[in-house]
C-alpha positions in Angstrom: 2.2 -11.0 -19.6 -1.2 -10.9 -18.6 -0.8 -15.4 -18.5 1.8 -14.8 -16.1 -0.5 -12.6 -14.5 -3.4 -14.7 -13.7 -1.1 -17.8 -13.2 0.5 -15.8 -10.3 -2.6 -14.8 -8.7 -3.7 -18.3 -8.7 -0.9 -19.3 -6.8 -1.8 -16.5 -4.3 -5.6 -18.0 -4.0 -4.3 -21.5 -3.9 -1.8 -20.2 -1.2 -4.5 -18.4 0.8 -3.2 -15.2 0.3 -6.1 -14.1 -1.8 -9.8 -14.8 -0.4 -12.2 -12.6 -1.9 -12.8 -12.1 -5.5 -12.7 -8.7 -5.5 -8.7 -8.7 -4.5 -8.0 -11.4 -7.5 -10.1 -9.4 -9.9 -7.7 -6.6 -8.8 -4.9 -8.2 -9.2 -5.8 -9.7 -12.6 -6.2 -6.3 -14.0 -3.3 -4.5 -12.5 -0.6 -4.5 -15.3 2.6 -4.9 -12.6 5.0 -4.9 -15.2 4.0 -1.1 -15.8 4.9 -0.1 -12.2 8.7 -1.4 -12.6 12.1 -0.3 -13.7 12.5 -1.4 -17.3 15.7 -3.8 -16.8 13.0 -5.7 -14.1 10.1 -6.1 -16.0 10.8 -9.8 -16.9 10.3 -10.2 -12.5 7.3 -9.2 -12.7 4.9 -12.2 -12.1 7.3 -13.4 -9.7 6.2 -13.4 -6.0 9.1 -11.0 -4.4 9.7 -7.7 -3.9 11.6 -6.2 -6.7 14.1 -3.0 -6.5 13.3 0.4 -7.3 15.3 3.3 -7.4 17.0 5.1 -4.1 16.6 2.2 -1.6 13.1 1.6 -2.6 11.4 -1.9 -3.3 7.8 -2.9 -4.9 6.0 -5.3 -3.0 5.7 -8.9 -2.9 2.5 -9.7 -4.8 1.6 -11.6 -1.9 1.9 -8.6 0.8 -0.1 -6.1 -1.8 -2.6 -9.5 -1.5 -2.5 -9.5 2.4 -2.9 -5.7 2.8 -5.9 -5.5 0.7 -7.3 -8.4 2.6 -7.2 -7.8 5.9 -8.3 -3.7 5.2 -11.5 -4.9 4.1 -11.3 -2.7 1.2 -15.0 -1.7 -0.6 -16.4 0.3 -3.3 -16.4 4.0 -2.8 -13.6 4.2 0.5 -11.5 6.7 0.7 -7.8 5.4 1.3 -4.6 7.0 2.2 -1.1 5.0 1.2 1.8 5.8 3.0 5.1 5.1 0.7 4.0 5.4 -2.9 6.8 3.8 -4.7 5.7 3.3 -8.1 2.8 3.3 -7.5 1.5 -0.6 -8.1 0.0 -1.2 -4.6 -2.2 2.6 -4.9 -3.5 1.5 -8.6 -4.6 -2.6 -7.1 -6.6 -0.4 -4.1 -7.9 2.1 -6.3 -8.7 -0.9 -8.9 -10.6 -2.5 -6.0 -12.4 0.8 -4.4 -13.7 1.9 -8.0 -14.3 5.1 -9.7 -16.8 6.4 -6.8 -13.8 5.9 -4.6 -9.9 8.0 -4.0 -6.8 6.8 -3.0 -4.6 10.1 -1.6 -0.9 8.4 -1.9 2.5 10.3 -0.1 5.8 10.1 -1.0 8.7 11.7 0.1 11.3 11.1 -3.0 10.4 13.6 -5.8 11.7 11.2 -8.3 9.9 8.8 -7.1 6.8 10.6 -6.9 7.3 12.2 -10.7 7.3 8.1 -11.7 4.4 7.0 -10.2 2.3 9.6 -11.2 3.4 8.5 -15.1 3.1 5.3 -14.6 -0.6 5.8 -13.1 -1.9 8.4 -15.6 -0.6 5.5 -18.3 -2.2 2.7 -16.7 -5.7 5.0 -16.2 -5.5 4.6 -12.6 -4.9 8.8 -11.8 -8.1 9.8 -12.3 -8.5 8.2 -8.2 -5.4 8.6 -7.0 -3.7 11.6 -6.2 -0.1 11.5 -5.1 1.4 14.0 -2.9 5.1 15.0 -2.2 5.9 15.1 1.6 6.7 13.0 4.8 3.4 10.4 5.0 4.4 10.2 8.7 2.3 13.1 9.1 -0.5 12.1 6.7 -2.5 14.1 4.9 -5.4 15.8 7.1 -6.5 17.7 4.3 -8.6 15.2 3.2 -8.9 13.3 6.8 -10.5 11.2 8.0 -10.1 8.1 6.0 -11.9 4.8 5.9 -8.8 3.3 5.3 -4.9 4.1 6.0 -2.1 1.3 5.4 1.8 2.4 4.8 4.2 0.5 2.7 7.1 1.2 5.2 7.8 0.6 8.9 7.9 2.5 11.4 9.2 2.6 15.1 5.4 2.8 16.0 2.5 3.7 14.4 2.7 7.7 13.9 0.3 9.4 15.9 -0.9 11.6 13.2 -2.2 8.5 11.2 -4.1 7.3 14.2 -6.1 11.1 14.4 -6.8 10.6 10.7 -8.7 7.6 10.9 -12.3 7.5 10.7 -13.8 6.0 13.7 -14.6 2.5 12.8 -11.5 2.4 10.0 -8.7 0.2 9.8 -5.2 1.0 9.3 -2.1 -1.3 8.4 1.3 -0.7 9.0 4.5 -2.3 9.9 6.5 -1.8 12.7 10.2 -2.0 13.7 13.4 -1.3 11.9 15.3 -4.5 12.3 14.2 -6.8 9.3 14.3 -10.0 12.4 11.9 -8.3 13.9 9.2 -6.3 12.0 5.7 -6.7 12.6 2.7 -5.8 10.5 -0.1 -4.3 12.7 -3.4 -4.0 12.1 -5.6 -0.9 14.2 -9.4 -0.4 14.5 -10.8 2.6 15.5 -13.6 2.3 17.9 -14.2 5.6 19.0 -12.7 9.2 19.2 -9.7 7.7 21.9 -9.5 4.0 22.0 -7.9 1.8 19.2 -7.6 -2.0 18.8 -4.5 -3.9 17.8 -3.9 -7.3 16.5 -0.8 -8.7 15.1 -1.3 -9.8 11.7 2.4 -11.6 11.4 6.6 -10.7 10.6 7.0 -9.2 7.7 9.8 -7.1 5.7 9.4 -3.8 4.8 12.4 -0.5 4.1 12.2 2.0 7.1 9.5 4.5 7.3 11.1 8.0 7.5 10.0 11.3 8.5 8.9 13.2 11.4 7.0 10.5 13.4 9.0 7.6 11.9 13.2 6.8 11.6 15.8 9.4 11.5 16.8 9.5 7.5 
């Protein structure tokens, strides 16, 4: 699969949706067949979001491209994903951030959890990513602040407790809004201890974020 592979993130460079050549080199080396159900492995390579299990997708190849983008990812950052899945998107970040760097990933389905931690320790991506069972609305401030925060799932607004975690001068990328007409993805800078900045990055499509600060279940 690894033709596929490369053919598919050339189409995402000649499509814009890759820039840098640390994101394609990424991408190359992430195996996303290994993140999927079995009966869906033969989607892999192709640019959509694909089912998981409980009402769960795995992102577009393109959005995992346009969230590592536009977070400005570098060696050594410390990361925390919101909405682990299976845990593709967390393995292409902690592919891109290196050995020197940590990606701490929540999710909030046990089965779901239990998967992408195999399919990570398989892939040799667990030895920087750690993922933890709980609601990522409330992220995870024992190991706050973050360089980076992004979440894989929208939310009515962007939790609050996210917003704390976030190192001053860090970026964080979520989606917002329930109704799939109307979802936007958000970026947020910190610039200091009370004042963020916001820019709109486009519509997207995402499952609803649940938990404490995020939709009713």
């Amino acid at each position: 699969m690894r033709k596929n592979r490369e053919q598919l993130v050339s189409n995402l460079s000649d499509r814009g949706y890759i820039n840098s050549e640390i994101v394609k080199d990424a991408m190359i080396k992430v195996p996303r067949e290994e993140f999927m159900t079995p009966e869906t492995k033969s989607y892999a390579y192709l640019d959509r979001p694909i089912p998981l299990k409980n009402g769960q997708t795995i992102s577009a190849p393109h959005m995992v491209a346009i969230i590592c983008e536009k977070l400005g990812l570098q060696k050594g950052m410390k990361v925390l994903e919101i909405g682990t899945g299976f845990g593709y998107n967390a393995a292409v970040v902690a592919e891109i951030i290196g050995p020197e760097g940590h990606v701490y990933t929540i999710e909030r389905i046990e089965t779901l959890k239990n998967t992408a931690e195999q399919n990570l320790n398989r892939t040799g991506y667990s030895k920087n990513v750690t993922v933890i069972l709980g609601d990522g609305t409330n992220g995870y401030n024992e190991q706050a602040p973050y360089d980076r925060i992004y979440a894989t799932a929208s939310a009515p607004k962007i939790p609050e407790p996210l917003k704390k975690q976030l190192k001053i001068g860090g970026r964080l990328i979520t989606p917002i809004g329930r109704d799939t007409s109307v979802q936007e993805l958000l970026c947020l800078t910190r610039i200091n201890e009370n004042e963020y900045k916001s820019h709109n990055l486009g519509g997207v499509v995402f499952v609803p974020m649940i938990g404490e600060h995020g939709w009713p279940e």
